[in-house]
C-alpha positions in Angstrom: 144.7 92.0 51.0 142.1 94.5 50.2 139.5 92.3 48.6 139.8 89.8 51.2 138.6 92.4 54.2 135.3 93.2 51.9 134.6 89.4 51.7 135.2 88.6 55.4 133.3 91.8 56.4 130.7 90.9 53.7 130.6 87.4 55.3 130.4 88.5 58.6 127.1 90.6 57.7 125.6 87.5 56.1 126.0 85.4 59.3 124.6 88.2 61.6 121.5 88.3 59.2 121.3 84.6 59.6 121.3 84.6 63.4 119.2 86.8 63.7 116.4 85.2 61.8 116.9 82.4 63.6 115.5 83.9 66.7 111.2 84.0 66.5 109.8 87.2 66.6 107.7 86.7 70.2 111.3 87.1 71.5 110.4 90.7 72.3 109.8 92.2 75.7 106.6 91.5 77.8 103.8 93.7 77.3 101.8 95.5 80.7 98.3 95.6 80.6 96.4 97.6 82.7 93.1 96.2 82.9 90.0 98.3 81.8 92.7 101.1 81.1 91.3 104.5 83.0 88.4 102.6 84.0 90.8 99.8 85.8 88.5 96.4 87.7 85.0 97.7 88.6 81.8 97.0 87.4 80.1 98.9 84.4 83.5 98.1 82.3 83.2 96.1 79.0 86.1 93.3 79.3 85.1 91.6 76.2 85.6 95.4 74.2 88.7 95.7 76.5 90.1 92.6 75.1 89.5 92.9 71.6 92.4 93.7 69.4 95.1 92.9 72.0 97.5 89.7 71.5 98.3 88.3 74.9 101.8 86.1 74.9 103.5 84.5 77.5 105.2 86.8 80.0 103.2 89.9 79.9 101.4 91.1 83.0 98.2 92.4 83.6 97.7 95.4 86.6 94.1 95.0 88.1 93.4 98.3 90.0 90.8 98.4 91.9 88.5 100.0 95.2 89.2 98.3 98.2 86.6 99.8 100.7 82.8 100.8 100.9 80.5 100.0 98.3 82.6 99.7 95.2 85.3 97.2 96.6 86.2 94.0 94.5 89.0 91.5 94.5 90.4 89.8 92.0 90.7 85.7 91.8 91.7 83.4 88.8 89.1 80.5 88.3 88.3 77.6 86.0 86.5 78.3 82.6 83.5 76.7 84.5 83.1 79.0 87.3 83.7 81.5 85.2 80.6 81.1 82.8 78.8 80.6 85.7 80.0 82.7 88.1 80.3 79.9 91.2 82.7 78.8 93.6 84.7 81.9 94.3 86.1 80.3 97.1 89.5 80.1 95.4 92.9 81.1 97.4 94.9 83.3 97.0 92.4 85.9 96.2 94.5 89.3 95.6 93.1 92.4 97.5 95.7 95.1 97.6 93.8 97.1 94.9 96.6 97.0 92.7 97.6 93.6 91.6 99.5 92.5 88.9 99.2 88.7 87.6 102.3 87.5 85.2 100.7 85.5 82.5 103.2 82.7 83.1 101.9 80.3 80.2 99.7 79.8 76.7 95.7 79.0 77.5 92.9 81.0 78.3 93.1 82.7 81.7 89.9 83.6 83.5 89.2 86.5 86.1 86.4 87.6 88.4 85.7 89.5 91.6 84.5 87.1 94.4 82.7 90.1 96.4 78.8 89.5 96.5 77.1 89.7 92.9 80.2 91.3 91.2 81.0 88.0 89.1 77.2 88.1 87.7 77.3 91.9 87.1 79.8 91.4 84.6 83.0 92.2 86.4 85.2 89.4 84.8 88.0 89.0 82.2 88.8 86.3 80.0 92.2 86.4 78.1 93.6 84.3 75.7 97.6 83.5 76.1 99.7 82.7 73.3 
């Protein structure tokens, strides 16, 4: 009886191995971003830098925190690859304003942010991220 236990127990091992493979590895948890780190949304912060060397997948969020009042408030709004390149038609709704906003990045593409307050979009205060 003995040797048969070590081969259903050794049997058993192989299928859990085999499962397991089965499942792709971007099965892990979401990642949270927060964007621009210490620095958060504001102007002055290099996005592009940010973004280098971080893999963006389906699910994870990104926090934008962010001023709200006097001379250093932004908002954050999601646009089209066009608007974004050239900074026009920020007339887009919902534009988030809570100072502290966090988008799910809810499927694969590139997803484009700015700041629709005055020249913010044109003094570089926009993110670009690509979603796998």
């Amino acid at each position: 009886m003995a040797p048969r236990s070590i081969t259903l127990a050794g049997m058993s091992i192989v299928v859990a191995v085999y499962v397991v493979a089965l499942f792709p590895a971007t099965a892990s948890a979401a990642t949270a971003y927060m964007v621009g780190d210490d620095d958060g949304w504001d102007t002055g912060v290099d996005y592009r830098a940010w973004v280098e060397g971080k893999e963006f997948v389906v699910g994870d969020t990104l926090e934008f925190v962010y001023s709200v009042s006097g001379d250093d408030a932004h908002t954050v709004v999601v646009m089209d690859e066009g608007d974004y390149n050239d900074c026009t038609s920020l007339n887009y709704l919902p534009t988030l304003s809570s100072g502290d906003d966090t988008v799910v990045l809810r499927q694969s593409g590139t997803w484009y942010f700015s700041s629709g307050v005055g020249d913010d979009c044109n003094d570089g205060l926009k993110l670009s991220v690509d979603v796998q």
